[in-house]
C-alpha positions in Angstrom: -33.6 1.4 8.5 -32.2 0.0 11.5 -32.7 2.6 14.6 -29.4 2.4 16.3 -29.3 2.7 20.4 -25.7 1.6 21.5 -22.9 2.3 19.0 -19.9 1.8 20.7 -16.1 0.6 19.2 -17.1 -2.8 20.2 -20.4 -3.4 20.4 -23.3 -2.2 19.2 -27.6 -2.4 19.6 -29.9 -1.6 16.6 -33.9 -2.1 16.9 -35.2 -3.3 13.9 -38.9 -3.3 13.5 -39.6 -2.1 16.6 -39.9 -5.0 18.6 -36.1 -6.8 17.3 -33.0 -6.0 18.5 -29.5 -6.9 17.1 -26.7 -7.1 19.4 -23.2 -6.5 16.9 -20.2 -7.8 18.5 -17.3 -6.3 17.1 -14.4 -6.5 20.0 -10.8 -7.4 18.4 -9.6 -9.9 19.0 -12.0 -12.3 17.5 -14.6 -11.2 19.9 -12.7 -13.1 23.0 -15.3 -12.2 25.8 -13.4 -11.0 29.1 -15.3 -10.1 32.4 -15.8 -6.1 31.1 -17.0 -7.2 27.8 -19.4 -9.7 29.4 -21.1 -7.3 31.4 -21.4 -4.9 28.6 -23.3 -7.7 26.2 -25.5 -7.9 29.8 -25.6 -4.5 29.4 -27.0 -4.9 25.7 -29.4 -7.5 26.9 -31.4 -5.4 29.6 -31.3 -2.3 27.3 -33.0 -4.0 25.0 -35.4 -5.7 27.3 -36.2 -2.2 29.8 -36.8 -1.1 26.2 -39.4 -3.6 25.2 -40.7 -3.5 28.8 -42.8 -6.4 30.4 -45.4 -8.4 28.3 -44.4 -7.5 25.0 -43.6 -8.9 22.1 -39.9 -9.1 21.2 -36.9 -11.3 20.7 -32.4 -10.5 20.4 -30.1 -11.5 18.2 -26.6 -11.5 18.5 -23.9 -11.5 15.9 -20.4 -11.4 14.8 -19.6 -8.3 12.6 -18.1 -10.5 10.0 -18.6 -13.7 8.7 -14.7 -15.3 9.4 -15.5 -15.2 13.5 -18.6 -14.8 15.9 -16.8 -15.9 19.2 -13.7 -17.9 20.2 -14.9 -18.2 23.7 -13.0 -16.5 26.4 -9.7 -14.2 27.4 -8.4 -17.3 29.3 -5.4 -15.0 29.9 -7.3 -12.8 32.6 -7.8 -15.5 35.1 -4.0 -15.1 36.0 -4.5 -11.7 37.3 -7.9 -12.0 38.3 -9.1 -15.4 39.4 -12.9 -14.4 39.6 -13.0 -13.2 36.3 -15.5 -15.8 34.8 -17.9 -15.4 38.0 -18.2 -11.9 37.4 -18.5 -11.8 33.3 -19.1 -14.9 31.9 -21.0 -17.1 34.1 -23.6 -14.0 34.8 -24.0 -13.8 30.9 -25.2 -17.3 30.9 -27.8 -16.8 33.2 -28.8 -13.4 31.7 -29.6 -15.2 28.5 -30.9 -18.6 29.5 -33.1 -16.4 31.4 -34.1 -13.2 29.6 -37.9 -12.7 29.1 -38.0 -12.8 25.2 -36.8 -15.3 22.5 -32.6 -15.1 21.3 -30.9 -15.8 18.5 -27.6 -16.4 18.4 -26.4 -15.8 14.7 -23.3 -17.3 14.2 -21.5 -15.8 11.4 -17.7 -17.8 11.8 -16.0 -19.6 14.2 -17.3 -20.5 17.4 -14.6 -22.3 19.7 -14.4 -22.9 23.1 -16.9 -20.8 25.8 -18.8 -19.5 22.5 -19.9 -22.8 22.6 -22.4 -22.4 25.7 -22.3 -18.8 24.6 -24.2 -19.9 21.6 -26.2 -22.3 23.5 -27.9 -20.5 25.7 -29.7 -18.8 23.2 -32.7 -20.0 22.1 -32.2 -21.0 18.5 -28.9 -20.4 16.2 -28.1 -19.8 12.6 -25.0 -20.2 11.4 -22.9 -19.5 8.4 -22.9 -22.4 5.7 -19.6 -21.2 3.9 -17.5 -20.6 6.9 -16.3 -21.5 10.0 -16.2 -24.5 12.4 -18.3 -25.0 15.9 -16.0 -26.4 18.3 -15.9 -26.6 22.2 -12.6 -28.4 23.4 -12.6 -27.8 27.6 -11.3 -32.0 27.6 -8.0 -30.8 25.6 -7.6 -27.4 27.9 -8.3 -29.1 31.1 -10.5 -26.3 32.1 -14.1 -27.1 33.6 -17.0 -25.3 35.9 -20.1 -26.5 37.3 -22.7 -26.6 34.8 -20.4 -26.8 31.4 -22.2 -29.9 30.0 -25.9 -29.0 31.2 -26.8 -27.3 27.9 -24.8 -29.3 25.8 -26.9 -32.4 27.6 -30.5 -30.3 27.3 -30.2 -29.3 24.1 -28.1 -32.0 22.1 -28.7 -35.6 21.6 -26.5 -37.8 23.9 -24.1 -38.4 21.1 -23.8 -35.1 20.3 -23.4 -34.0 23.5 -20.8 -36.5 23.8 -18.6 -35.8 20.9 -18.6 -31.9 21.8 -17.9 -32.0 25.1 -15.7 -35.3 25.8 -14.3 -35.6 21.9 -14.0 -31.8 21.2 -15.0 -32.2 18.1 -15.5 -29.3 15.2 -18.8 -29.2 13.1 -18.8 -27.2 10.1 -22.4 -24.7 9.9 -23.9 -27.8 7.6 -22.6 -30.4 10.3 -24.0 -28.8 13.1 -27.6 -28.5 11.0 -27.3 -32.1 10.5 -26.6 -32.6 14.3 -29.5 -30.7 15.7 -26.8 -28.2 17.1 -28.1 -25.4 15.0 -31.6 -24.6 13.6 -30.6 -23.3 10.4 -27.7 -22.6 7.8 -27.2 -19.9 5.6 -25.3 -18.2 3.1 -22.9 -15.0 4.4 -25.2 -12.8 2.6 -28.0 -13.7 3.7 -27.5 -14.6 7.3 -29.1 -11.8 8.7 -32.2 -12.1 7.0 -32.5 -15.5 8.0 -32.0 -14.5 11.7 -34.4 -11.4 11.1 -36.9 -13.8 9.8 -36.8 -15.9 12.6 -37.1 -13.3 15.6 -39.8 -11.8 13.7 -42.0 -15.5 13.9 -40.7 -16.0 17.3 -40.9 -12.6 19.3 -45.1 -12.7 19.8 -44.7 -15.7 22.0 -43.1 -13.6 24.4 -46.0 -11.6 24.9 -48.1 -13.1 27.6 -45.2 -12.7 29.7 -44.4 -16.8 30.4 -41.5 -17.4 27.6 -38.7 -17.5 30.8 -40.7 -19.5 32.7 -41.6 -21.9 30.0 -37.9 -22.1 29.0 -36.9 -22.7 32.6 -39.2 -25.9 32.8 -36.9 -26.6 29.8 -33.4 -25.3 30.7 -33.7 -24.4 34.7 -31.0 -26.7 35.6 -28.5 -24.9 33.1 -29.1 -21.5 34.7 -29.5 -22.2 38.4 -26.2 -23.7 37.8 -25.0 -20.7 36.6 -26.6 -18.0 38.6 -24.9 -20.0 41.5 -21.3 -19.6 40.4 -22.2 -16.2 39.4 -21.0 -13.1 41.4 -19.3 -16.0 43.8 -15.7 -14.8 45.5 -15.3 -16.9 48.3 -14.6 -20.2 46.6 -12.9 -21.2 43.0 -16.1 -21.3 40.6 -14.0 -24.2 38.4 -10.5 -25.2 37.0 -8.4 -22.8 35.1 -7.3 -23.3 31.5 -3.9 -26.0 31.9 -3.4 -24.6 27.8 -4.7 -21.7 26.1 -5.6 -21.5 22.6 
């Protein structure tokens, strides 16, 4: 059984076989990330990782708590009150994960629209749901943008990929996205989990000689020195706001 360390309305962190932690998003609605909720999944992230401590074997996972939604990106309502909202939540989570010292998973169990789309991205490999759900990132029909907001797309995707999901906005169902390279593996609802489970398992010994973040930056460094620089940042606008809201 699953030994549970955060258990929270929203949110929780269980350790699985000692060395595999599961983040459980479960913040209504739809698991819209907001600058509080950020920090709390940063929150999850160094838990786990202070947990597993330094050269160790170990790897994250983060999932939806129900297979209709994982993420559907941000509360794009907040920047009206507060302006800085994405430099202090969602741009640090970024970095967190395109940095963090062990392999991620991002297991996405439904829909995945708008900022879940770098949300997902950042993590090292993703499985997604082959009954339900569409992938989708649509910044080109919000008008909203920030520095960095194509570099994983463009890292990770092939160019026409990249392309059609950040200039086309368009949706990929979970056996799309396989074919596209956008994910590493479908699966069925019920057996998700296991499939995310299996993966950390193969994948959380490479962390153990203490290079996987600096390997990955050779990889991905570009994606989160963009973000660590627009992270924390209140003296200039960190990118355009939303002109419409989904």
């Amino acid at each position: 059984m699953p030994e549970s360390i955060i258990d929270e309305q929203d949110l929780a962190l269980d350790r699985h076989d000692g060395n595999v932690f599961v983040i459980t998003m479960r913040k209504a609605p739809e698991n819209r990330i907001n600058s509080a909720y950020a920090q709390k999944l940063i929150g999850a992230f160094n838990t786990a990782r202070k947990i597993l401590g330094p050269d160790s074997e170990g790897a994250v996972i983060t999932k939806g708590n129900d297979a209709k939604f994982w993420c559907t990106g941000l509360e794009l309502d907040e920047s009206d009150s507060n302006p800085f909202a994405n430099s202090e939540g969602f741009f640090p989570l970024l970095a967190t994960i395109v940095d963090f010292p062990f392999p991620t998973i991002a297991l996405i169990t439904g829909h995945t629209f708008g900022g879940a789309g770098p949300f997902a991205l950042s993590h090292d490999y993703r499985v997604m749901n082959s009954k339900r759900g569409y992938f989708s990132m649509p910044p080109v029909n919000l008008g909203l943008q920030f520095p960095g907001i194509g570099t994983l797309p463009r890292m990770k995707l092939r160019p026409q990929v990249a392309r059609a999901m950040l200039l086309e906005a368009q949706r990929w169902t979970g056996q799309e996205a396989y074919k596209d390279g956008i994910v590493d593996a479908v699966a069925e609802p019920d057996k998700m989990l296991d499939v995310a489970l299996e993966l950390a398992r193969k994948w959380a010994p490479k962390a153990k000689m203490g290079v996987y973040s600096a390997l990955r930056n050779e990889l991905y460094g570009d994606a989160g020195k963009a973000f660590r620089e627009i992270s924390y940042v209140h003296g200039r606008a960190t990118g355009s706001p939303a002109k419409a809201k989904i």
